[in-house]
Phi, psi and omega in degrees: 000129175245195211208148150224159183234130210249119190275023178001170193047051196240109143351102147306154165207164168106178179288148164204152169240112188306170187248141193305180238232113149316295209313300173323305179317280155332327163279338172300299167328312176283325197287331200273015183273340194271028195213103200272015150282150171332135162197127184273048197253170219263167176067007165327086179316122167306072159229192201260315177317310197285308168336293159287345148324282205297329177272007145317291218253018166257357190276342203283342178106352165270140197293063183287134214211120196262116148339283201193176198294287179288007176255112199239122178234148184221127195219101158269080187253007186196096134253169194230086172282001158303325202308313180313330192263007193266196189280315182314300162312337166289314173318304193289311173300320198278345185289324195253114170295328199266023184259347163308338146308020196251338181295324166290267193330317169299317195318273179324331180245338195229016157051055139187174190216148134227161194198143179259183199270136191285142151269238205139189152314124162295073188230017184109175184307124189241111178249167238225329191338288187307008183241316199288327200293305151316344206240296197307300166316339183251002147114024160243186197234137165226174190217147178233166187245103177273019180266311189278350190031059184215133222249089174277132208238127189199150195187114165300276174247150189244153180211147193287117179233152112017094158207119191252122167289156207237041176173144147284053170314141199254326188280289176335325177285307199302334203267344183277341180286325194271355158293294206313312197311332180236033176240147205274146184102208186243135170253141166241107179256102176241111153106026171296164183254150186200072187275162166316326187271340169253330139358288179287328178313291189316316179293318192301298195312303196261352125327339155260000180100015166302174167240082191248123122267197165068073180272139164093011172227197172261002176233136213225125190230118155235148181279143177252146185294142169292309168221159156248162236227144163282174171193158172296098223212117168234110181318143181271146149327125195291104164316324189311297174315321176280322176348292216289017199247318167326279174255030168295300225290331194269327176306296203274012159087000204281151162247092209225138151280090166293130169247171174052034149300012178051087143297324189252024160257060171265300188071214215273016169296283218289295147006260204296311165326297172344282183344298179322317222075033012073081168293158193180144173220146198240111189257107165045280227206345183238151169236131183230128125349047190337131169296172176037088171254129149239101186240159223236132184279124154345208113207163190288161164354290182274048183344070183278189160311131158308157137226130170264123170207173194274171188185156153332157175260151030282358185272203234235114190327109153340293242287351178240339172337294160348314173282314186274015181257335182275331172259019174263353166311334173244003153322146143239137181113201196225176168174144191267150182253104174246113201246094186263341188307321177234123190270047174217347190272000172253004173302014205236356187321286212319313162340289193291339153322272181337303184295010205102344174329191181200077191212150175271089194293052184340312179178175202302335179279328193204128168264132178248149168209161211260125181306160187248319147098049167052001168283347169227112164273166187287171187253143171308154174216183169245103194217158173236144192283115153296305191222180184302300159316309114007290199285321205279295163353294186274319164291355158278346175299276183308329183294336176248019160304117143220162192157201162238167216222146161252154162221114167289165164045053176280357166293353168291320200261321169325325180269015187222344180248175188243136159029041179297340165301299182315340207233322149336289206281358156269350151279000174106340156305147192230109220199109181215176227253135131224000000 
């Protein structure tokens, strides 16, 4: 297991270029099962999910073949669904939460799936509802095995249905959209999810010759294809990463460029930073950081608490809530932090407690925290990454800390951020591997 260990309370300064959209990735990745032709995509991230994505879905009988550091071509003309049943595959698969997305596409070409129940992140309860619930509306059946924790999926015939989801699942969608594109007749998805990543999903999809409409809302209508075609896919830069780069740059008093930031998949990000107090100017395709912020937290209208909290998208990604709560330790002024999707991603407080925060654990859901106004910085510690998100939290936590700081168990921030040391230390951190 390795570690890193970090000298805080350094500036960033310089240019950085974000890693293509884990979340995208994965889903592109699954997608390429409807299809026995070449599909090519470009901007892939060096991380450890994807990594085990591809070698998942080469055990699987798909050609997979590395371009360039980021480049991939994958031709699923021979599979092997025994493969699904073996012991390797349950390991392997339960390990990756997001490869569960390969059960629609197999669903959808070869009308049965198996899949064992997926881990993931320690971040609380993940139900499954919305994928089965979807499968079902198109006329297959599943079964779970609770002694084997292994879930089969099967369908004599598939048929285009109707359907309002009873969550805006961003994997439930995807995997009920990639069923749908080769099941015959029109499926209607109300209450889809239409995160950027799934967005990009749809595009990649009807770029093979799919029929999707209402891209970029929630309701979705497709007609279905007999086949599809390969294609050529290039992944958007990862929103998450430009978040956490926002507020590495603000934590730590810093100046940064992000470049090839999608500025206009930001959605309510830039915003909510605002919110923060956080100043940024959004140049065409880039975002630059001011140095030295000492930044003052809002309150609503009736100057009330600020509250940041997550919501469906266009509103604002669980997935950074982490982020904006470790740079509100240094705020001046306050804010509840409300993370409703998962009751287990604000359990990492203590840490930052341990270091000087000033925060309140309300309940499994919601934190308050009372800002420091960059006048007591936090102090190094010995913490270990509960989850990817999290992990990313807490170096940025350390990196504007001082002293030194250990962080355990980073294969959490490995499956989700790239060489994030390598590319952290050309910006001036000091930060290394042990």
């Amino acid at each position: 297991m390795s570690s890193f260990e970090v000298i805080g309370g350094r500036p960033i300064k310089g240019e950085i270029t974000p890693q293509g959209a884990k979340n995208e990735a994965l889903q592109v990745i699954c997608a390429t099962l409807l299809t026995k032709e070449t599909v090519i995509i470009d901007n892939l991230p060096d991380i450890l999910d994807v990594k085990n994505l591809i070698h998942l879905v080469s055990d699987l009988g798909v050609e997979t073949q590395k371009l360039s550091d980021r480049k991939y071509s994958f031709r699923a003309q021979n599979i092997n669904l025994d493969y699904l049943k073996t012991r390797e595959f349950k390991k392997r698969a339960a390990a990756l939460r997001g490869s569960i997305m390969i059960m629609g596409p197999l669903l959808a070409r070869f009308k049965k799936a198996f899949f064992p129940k997926p881990g993931g992140d320690k971040i609380g309860r993940r139900r499954l509802d919305t994928h089965f619930y979807g499968f079902e509306k198109l006329g297959a059946s599943f079964d779970f095995d609770s002694e084997e924790f292994f879930y089969t999926v099967h369908a004599d015939k598939l048929k285009g249905a109707y359907m309002l989801l009873d969550e805006a699942s961003v994997t439930g969608t995807a995997n009920i959209i990639m069923t749908a594109v080769l099941t015959p007749g029109t499926t209607t998805i109300y209450n889809a999810a239409c995160e950027p990543y799934v967005q990009q999903l749809c595009k990649m999809l009807n770029s093979m010759g799919a029929r999707i409409n209402g891209i970029g809302s929630n309701l979705l209508t497709i007609e279905g294809v007999s086949e599809l075609n390969g294609c050529e896919h290039r992944i958007l830069s990862d929103i998450i990463e430009i978040g956490s780069f926002i507020g590495l740059a603000a934590m730590t008093g810093g100046e940064i460029t992000i470049k090839e930031a999608n500025t206009e998949h930001l959605g309510v990000i830039p915003l909510a930073f605002r919110r923060m107090g956080i100043e940024m100017e959004i140049r065409n395709n880039e975002i630059y950081i001011p140095p030295n912020q000492r930044y003052t937290i809002e309150t609503f209208i009736d100057g009330s608490i600020m509250t940041i909290s997550d919501a469906p998208w266009p509103g604002l990604t669980p997935d950074l809530l982490s982020v904006f709560l470790v740079v509100a330790t240094q705020a001046n002024g306050s804010v509840l932090i409300h993370q409703k999707m998962f009751e287990s991603r604000l359990f990492f407080v203590d840490k930052l407690i341990d270091m000087g925060a000033r925060i309140i654990l309300c309940d499994p859901h919601r934190a308050t925290v009372i800002g420091l106004n960059h006048e007591t910085p936090l102090k190094g510690s010995i913490m270990t990454s509960p989850d990817i998100r999290a992990g990313v939290a807490l170096l940025i936590a350390a990196l504007s800390a001082k002293g030194k700081s250990i962080i355990h168990n980073i294969e959490q921030i490995d499956r989700g951020y790239e060489h994030i040391d390598k590319r952290l230390r050309t910006l001036g951190a000091e930060i290394k591997r042990i």
